[in-house]
N, CA, C and O of each residue as an XYZ file, in Angstrom:
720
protein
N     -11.138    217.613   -132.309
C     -11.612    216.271   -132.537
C     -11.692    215.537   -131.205
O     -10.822    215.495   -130.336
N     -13.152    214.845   -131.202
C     -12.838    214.143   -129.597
C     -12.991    212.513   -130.022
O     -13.697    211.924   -130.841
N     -11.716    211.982   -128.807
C     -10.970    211.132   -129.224
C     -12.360    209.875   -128.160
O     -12.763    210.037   -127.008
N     -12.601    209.129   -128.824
C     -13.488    208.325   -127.916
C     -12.896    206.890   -127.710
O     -11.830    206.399   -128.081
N     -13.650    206.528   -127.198
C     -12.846    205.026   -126.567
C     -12.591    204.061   -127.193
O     -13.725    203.602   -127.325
N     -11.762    203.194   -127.836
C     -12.069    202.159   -128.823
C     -11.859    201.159   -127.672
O     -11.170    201.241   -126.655
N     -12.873    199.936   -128.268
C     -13.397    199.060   -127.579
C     -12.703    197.475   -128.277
O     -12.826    197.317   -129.492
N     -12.182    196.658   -127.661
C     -11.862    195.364   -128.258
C     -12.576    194.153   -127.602
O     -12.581    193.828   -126.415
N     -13.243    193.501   -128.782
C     -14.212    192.410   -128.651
C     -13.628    191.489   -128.685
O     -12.838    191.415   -129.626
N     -13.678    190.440   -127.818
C     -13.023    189.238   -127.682
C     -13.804    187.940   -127.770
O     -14.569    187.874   -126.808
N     -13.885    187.008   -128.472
C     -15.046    185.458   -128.454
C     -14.277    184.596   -128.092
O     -13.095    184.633   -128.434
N     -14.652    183.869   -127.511
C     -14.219    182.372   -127.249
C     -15.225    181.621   -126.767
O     -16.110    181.993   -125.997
N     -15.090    180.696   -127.176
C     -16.466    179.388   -127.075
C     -15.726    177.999   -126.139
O     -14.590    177.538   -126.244
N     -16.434    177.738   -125.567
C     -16.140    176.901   -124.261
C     -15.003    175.823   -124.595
O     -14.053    175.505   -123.880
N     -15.348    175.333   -125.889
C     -14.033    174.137   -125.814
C     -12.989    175.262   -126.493
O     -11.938    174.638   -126.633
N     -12.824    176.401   -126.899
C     -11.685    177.221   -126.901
C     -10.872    177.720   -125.417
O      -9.741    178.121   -125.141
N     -11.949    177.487   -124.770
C     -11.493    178.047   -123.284
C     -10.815    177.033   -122.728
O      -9.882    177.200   -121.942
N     -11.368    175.614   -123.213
C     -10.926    174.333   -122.239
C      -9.992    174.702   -122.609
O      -9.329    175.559   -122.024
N      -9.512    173.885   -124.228
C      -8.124    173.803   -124.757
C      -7.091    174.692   -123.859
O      -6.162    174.260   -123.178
N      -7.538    176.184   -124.055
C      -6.732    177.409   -123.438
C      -6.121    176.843   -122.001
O      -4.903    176.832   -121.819
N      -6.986    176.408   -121.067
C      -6.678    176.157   -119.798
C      -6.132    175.244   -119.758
O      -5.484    175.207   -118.711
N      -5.887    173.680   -120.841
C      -5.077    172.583   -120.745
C      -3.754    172.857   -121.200
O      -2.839    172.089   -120.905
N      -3.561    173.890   -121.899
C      -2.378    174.784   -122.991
C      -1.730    175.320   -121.624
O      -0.520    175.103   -121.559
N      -2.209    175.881   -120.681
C      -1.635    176.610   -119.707
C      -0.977    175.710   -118.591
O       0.053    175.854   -117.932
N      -1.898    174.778   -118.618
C      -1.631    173.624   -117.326
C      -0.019    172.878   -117.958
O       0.929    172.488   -117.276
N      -0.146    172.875   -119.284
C       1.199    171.838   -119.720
C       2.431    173.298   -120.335
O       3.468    172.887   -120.855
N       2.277    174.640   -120.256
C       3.145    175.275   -120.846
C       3.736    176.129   -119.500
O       4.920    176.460   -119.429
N       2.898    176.388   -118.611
C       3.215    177.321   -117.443
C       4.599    176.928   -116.433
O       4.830    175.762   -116.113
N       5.225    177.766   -116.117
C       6.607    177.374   -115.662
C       6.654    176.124   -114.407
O       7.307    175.088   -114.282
N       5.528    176.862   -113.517
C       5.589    175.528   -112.652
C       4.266    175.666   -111.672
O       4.138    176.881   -111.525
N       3.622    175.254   -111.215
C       2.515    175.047   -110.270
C       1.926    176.640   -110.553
O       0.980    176.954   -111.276
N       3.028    177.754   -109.534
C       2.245    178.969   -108.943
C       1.924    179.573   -110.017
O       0.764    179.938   -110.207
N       2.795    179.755   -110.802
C       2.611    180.376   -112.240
C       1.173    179.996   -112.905
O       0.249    180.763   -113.179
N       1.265    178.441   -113.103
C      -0.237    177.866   -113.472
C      -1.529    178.880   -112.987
O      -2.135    179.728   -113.641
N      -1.678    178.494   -111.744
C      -1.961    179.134   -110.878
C      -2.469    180.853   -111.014
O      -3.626    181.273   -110.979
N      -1.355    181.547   -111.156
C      -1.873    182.942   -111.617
C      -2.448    183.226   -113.011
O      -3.514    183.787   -113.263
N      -1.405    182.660   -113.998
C      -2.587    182.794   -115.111
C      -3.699    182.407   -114.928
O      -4.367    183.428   -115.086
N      -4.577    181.360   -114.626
C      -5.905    180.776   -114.395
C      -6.884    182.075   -113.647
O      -8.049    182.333   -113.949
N      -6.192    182.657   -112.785
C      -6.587    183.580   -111.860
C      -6.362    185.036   -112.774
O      -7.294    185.838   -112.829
N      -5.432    185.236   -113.282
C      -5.589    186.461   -113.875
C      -6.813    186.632   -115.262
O      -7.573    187.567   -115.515
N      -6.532    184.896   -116.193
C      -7.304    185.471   -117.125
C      -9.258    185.198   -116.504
O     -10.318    185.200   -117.129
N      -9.006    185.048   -115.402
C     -10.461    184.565   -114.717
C     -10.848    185.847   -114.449
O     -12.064    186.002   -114.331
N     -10.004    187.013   -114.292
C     -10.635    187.850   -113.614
C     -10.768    188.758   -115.301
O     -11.857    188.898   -115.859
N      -9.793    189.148   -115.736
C      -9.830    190.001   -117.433
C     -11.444    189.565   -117.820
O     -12.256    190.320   -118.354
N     -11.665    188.289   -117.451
C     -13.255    188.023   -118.079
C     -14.284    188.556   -117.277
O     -15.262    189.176   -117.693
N     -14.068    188.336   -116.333
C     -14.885    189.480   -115.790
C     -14.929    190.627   -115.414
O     -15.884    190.986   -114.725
N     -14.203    191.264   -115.660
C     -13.659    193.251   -115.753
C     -14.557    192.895   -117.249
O     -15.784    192.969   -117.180
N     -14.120    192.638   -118.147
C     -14.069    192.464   -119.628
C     -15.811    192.286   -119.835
O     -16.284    192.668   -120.906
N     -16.905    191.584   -118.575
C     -18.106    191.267   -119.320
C     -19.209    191.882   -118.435
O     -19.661    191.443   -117.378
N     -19.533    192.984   -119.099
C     -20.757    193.593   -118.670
C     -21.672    192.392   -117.938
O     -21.634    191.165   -117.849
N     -22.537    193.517   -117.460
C     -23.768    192.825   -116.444
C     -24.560    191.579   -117.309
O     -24.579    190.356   -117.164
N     -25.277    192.618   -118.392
C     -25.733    191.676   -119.296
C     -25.160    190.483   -119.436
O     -25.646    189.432   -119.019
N     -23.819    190.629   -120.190
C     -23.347    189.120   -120.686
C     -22.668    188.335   -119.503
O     -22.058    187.277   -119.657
N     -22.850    188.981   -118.305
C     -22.635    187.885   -117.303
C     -23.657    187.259   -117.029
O     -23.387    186.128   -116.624
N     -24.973    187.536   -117.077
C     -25.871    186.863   -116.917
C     -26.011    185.788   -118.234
O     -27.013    185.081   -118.120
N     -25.521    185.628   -118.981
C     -25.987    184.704   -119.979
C     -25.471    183.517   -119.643
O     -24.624    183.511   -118.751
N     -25.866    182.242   -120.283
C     -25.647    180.512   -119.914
C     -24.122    180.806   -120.498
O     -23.383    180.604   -119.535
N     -23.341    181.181   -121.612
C     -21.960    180.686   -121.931
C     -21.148    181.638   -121.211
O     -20.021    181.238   -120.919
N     -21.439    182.712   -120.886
C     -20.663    183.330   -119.403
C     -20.230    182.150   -118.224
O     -19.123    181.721   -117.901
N     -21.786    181.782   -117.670
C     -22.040    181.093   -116.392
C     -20.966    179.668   -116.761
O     -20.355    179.209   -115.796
N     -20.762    179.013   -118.109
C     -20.161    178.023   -118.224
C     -18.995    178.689   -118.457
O     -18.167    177.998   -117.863
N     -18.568    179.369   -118.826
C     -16.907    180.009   -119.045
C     -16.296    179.863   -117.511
O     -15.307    179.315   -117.024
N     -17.289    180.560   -117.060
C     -16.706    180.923   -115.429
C     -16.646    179.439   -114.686
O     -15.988    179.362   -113.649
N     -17.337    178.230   -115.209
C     -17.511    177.322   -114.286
C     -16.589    176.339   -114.896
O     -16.447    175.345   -114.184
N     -15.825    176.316   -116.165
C     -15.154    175.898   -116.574
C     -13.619    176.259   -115.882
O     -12.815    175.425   -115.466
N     -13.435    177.950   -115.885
C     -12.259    178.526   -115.159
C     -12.241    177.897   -114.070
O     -11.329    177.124   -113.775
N     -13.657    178.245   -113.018
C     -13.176    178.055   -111.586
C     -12.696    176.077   -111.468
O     -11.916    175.563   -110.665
N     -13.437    175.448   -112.484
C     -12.745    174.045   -112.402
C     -11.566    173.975   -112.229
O     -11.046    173.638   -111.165
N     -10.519    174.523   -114.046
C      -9.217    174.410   -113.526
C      -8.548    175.121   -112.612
O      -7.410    174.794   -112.276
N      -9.231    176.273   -112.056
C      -8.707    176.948   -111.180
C      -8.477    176.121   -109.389
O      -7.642    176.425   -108.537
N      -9.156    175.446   -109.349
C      -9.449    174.306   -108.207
C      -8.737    173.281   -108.476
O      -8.652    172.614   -107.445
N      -8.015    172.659   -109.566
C      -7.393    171.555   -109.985
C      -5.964    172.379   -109.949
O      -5.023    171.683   -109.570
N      -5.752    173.282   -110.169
C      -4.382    173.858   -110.098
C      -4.000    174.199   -108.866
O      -2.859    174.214   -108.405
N      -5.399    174.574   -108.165
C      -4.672    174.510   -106.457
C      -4.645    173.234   -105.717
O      -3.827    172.945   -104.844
N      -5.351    172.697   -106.029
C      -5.086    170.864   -105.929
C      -3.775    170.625   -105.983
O      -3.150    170.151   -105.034
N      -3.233    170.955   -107.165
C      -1.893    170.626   -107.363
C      -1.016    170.810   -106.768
O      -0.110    170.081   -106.362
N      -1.320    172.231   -106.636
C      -0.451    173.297   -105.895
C       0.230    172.859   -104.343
O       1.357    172.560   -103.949
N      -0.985    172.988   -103.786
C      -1.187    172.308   -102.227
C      -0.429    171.097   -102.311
O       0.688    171.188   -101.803
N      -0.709    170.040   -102.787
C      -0.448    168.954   -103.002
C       1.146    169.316   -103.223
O       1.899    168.775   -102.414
N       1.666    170.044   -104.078
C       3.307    169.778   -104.412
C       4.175    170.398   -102.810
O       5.080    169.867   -102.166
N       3.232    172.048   -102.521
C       3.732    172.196   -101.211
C       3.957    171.351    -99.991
O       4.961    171.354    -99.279
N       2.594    170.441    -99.823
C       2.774    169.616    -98.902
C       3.653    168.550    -98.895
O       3.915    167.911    -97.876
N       4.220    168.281   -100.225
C       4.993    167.008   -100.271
C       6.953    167.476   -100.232
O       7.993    166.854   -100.013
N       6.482    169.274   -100.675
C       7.907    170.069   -100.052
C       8.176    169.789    -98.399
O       9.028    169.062    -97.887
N       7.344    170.465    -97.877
C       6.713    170.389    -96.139
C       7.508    169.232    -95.881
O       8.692    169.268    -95.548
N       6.515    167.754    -96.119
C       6.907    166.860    -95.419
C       8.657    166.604    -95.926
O       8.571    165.415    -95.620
N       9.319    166.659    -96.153
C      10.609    166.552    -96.678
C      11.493    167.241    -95.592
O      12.255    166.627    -94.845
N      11.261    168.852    -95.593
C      11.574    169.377    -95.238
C      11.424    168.960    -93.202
O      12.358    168.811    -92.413
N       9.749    168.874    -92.889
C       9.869    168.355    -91.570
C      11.182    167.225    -91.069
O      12.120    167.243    -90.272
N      10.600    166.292    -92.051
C      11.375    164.728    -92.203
C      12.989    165.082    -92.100
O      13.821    164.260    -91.716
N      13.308    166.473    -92.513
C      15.018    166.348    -91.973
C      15.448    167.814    -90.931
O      16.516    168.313    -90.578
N      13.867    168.167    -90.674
C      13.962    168.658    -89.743
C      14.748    170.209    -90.132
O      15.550    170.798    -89.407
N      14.334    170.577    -91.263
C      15.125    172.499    -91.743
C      13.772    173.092    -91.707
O      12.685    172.995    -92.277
N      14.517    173.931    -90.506
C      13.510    175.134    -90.218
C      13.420    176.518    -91.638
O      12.619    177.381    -91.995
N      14.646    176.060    -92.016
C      14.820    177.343    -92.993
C      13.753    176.831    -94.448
O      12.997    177.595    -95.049
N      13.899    175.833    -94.658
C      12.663    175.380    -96.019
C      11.045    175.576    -95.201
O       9.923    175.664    -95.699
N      11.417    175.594    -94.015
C       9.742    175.055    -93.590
C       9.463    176.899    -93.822
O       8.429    177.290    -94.362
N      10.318    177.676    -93.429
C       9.582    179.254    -93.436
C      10.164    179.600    -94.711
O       9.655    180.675    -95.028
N      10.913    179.254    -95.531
C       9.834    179.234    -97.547
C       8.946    178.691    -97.596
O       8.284    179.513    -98.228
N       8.437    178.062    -97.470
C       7.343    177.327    -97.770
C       5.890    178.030    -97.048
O       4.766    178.025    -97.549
N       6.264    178.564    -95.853
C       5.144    179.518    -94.846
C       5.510    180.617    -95.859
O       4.724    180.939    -96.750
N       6.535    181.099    -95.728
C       6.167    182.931    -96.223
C       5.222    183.024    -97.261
O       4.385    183.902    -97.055
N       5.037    182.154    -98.725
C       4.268    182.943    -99.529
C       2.748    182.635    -99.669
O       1.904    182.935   -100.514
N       2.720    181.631    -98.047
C       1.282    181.155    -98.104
C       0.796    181.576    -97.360
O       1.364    181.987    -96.348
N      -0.322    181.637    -97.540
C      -1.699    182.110    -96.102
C      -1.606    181.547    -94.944
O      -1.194    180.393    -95.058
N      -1.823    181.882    -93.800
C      -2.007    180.894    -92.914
C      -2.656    179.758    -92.829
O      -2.292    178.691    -92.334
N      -3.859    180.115    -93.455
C      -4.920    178.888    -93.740
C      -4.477    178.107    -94.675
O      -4.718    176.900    -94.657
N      -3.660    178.777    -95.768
C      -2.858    177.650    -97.037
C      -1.960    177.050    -96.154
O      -2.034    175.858    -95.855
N      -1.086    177.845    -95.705
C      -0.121    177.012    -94.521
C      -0.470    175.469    -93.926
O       0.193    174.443    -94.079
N      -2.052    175.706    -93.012
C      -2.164    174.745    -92.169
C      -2.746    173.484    -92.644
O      -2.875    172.312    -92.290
N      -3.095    174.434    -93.805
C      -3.963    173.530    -95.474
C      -3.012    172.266    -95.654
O      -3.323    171.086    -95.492
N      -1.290    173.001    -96.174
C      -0.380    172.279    -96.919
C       0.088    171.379    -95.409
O       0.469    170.234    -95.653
N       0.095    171.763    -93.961
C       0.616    170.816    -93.178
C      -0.060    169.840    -92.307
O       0.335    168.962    -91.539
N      -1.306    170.319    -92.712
C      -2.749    169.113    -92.290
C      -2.139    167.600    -93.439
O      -2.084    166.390    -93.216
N      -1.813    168.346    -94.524
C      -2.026    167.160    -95.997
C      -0.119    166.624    -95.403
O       0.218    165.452    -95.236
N       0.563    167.523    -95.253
C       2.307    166.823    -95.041
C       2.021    165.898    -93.941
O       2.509    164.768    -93.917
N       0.970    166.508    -92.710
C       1.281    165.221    -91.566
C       0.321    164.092    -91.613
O       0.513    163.056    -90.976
N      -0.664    164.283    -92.334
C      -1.459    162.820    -92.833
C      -0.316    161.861    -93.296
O      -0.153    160.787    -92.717
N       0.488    162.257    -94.358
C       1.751    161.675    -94.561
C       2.330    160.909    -93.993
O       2.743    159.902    -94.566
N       2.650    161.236    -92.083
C       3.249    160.876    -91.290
C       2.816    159.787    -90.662
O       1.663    159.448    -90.927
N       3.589    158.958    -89.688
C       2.959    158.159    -88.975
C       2.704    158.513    -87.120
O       3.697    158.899    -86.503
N       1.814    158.406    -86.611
C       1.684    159.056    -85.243
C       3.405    159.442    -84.544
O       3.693    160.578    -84.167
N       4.352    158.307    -84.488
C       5.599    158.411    -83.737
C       6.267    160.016    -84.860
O       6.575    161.139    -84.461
N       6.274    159.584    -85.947
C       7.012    160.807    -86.902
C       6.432    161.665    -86.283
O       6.948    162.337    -85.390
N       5.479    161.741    -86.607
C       4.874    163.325    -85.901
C       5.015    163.692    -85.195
O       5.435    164.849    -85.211
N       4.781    163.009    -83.954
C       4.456    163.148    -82.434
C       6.361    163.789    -82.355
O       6.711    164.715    -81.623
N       7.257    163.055    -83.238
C       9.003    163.388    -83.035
C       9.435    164.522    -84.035
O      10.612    164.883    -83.999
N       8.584    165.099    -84.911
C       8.542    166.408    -85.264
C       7.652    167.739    -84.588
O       7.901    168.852    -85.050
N       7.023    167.663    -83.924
C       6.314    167.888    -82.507
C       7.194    168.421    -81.709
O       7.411    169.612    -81.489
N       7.822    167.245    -81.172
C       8.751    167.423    -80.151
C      10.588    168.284    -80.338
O      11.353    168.832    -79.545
N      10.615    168.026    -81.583
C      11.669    168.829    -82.294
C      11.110    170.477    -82.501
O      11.934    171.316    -82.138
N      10.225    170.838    -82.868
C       9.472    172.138    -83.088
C       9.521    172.828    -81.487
O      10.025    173.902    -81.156
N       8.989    172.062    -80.844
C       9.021    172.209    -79.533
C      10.012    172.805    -79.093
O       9.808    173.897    -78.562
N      11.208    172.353    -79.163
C      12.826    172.291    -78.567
C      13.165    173.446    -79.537
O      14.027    174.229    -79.139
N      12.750    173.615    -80.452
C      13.449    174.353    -81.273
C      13.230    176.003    -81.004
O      14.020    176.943    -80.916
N      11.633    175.877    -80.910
C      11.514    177.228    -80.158
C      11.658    177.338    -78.732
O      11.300    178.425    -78.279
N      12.129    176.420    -77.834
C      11.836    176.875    -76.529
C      13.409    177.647    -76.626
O      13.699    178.535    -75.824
N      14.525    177.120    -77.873
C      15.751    176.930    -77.455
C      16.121    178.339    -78.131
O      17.162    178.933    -77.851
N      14.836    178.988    -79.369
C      14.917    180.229    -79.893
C      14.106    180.821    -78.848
O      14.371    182.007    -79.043
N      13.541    180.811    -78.166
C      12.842    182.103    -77.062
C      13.971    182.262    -76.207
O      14.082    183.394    -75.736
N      14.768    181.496    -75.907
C      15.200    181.648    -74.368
C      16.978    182.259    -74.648
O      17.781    182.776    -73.872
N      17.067    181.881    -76.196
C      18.267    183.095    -76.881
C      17.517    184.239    -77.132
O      17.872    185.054    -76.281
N      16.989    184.546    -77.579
C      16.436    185.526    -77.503
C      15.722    186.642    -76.331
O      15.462    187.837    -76.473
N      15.549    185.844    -75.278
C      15.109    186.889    -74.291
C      16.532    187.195    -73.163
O      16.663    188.055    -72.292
N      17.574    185.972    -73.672
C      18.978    186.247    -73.170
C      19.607    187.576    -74.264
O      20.026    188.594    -73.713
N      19.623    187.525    -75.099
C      20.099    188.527    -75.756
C      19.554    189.706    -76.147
O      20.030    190.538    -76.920
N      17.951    189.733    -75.239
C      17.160    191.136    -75.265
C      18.027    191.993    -74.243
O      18.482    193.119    -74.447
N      18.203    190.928    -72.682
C      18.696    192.247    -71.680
C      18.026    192.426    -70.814
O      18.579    192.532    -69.719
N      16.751    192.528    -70.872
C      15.471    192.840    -70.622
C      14.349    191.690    -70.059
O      14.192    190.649    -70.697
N      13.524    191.980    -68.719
C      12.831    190.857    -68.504
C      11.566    190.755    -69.080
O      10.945    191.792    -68.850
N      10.815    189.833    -69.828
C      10.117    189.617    -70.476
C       9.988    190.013    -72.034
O       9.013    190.100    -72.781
N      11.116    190.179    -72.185
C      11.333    191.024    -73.765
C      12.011    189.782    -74.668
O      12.303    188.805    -73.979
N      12.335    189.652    -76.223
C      12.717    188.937    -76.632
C      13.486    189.533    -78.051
O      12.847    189.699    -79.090
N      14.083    189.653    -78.005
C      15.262    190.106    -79.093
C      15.906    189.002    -79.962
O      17.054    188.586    -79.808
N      15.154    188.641    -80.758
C      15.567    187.617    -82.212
C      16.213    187.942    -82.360
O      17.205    187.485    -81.790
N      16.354    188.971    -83.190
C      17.153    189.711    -83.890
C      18.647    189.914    -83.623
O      19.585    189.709    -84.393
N      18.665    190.425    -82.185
C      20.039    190.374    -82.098
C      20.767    188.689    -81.505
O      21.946    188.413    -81.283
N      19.638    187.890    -81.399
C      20.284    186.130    -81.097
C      20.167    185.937    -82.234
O      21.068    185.125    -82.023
N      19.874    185.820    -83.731
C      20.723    185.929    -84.497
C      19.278    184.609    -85.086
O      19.460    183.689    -85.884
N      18.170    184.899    -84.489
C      16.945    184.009    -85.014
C      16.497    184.810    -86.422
O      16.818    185.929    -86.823
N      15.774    183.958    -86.911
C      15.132    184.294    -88.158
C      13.738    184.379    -87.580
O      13.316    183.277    -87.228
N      13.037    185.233    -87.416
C      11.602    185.175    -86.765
C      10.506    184.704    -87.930
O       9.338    184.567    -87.568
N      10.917    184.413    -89.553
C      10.244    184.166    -90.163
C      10.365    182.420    -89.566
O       9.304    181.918    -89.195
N      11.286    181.796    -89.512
C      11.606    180.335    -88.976
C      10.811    179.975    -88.012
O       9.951    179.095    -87.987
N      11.353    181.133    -86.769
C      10.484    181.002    -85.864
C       8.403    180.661    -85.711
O       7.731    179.819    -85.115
N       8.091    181.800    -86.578
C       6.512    181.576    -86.903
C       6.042    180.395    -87.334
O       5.160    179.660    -86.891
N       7.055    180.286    -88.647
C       6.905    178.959    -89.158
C       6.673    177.769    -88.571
O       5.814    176.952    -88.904
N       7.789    177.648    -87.313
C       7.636    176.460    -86.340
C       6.687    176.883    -85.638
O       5.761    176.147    -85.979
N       6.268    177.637    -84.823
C       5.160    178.036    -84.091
C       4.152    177.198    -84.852
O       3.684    176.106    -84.529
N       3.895    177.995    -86.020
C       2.289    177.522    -86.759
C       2.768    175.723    -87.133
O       1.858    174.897    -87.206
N       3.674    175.449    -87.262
C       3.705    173.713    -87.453
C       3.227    173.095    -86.089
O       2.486    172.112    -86.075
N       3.736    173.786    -84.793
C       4.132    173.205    -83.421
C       2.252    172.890    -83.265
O       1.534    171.899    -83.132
N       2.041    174.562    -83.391
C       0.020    174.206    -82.953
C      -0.690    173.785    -84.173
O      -1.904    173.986    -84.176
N      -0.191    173.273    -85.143
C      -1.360    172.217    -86.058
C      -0.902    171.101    -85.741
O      -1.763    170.223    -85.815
N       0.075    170.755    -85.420
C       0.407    169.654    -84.935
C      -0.229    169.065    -83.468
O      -0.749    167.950    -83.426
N      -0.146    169.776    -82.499
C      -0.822    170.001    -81.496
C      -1.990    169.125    -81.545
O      -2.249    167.988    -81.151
N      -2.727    170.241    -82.292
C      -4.185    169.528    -82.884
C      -4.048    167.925    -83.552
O      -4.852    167.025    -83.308
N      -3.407    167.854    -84.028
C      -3.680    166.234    -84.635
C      -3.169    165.725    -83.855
O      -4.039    164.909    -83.552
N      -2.372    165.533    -83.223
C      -1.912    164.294    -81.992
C      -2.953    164.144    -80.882
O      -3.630    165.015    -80.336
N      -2.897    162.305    -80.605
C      -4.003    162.071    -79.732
C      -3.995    162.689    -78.372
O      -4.938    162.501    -77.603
């Protein structure tokens, strides 16, 4: 007997989809979560819809409905990171600022600290700047003391977190950029 593929048909009609995506926005654990469902069931629909029925008008609106809330959830998203960021600048912990870098892009990174230092006022900044500054000149120069070695730099054994480190790096040069 040959066993053939069984196939499962799925419908949903556009204000089933809204609802779905407002159901997710108010049930999902917190921002990122939001976030991936929107993105996962965005993509199941399209694995899920042949050529044909991607070309049709309630495809083209399914998808333009998703990518909406999908853009409003990173709205959010960004928005909650950046208001982590500025907190975190504002008391000056290197250790929240590289959570907040590790699970983002660089470009999300400079995304969430373009929006934290709008926040700021020129002096704040310009004195989180200058703290970033100090902070790595004061992690390079343990570190190339505790390499041994000339021109070498050994975090690791000065006892740096090089995820911290990056972190301030990438704050030090977006910052850079926005000061007059």
């Amino acid at each position: 007997m040959l066993d053939l593929p069984q196939t499962l048909t799925l419908r949903m009609n556009t204000e089933q989809l809204e609802a779905f995506c407002r159901h997710l926005a108010t049930h999902a654990p917190g921002s990122e979560q939001h976030l991936a469902a929107l993105t996962a069931l965005q993509s199941f629909i399209a694995a899920g819809a042949g050529p044909d029925e991607q070309a049709r008008p309630a495809y083209q609106t399914a998808r333009q409905t998703l990518e909406r809330h999908i853009e409003q959830a990173r709205a959010r998203l960004l928005q909650g990171n950046a208001q982590r960021l500025l907190l975190a600048l504002q008391q000056r912990d290197a250790a929240a600022i590289a959570a907040l870098y590790h699970p983002l892009s660089r470009s999300g990174f400079w995304e969430v600290m373009t929006q934290a230092a709008a926040m700021l006022d020129d002096d704040s900044l310009a004195a989180v700047a200058q703290w970033a500054r100090r902070w790595l000149q004061d992690a390079k120069q343990r570190g190339e003391q505790a390499s041994g070695f000339p021109d070498a730099i050994d975090f690791h054994k000065a006892g740096i977190d090089v995820a911290q480190y990056t972190a301030l790096d990438d704050v030090q040069r977006c910052i850079g950029g926005l000061l007059p």
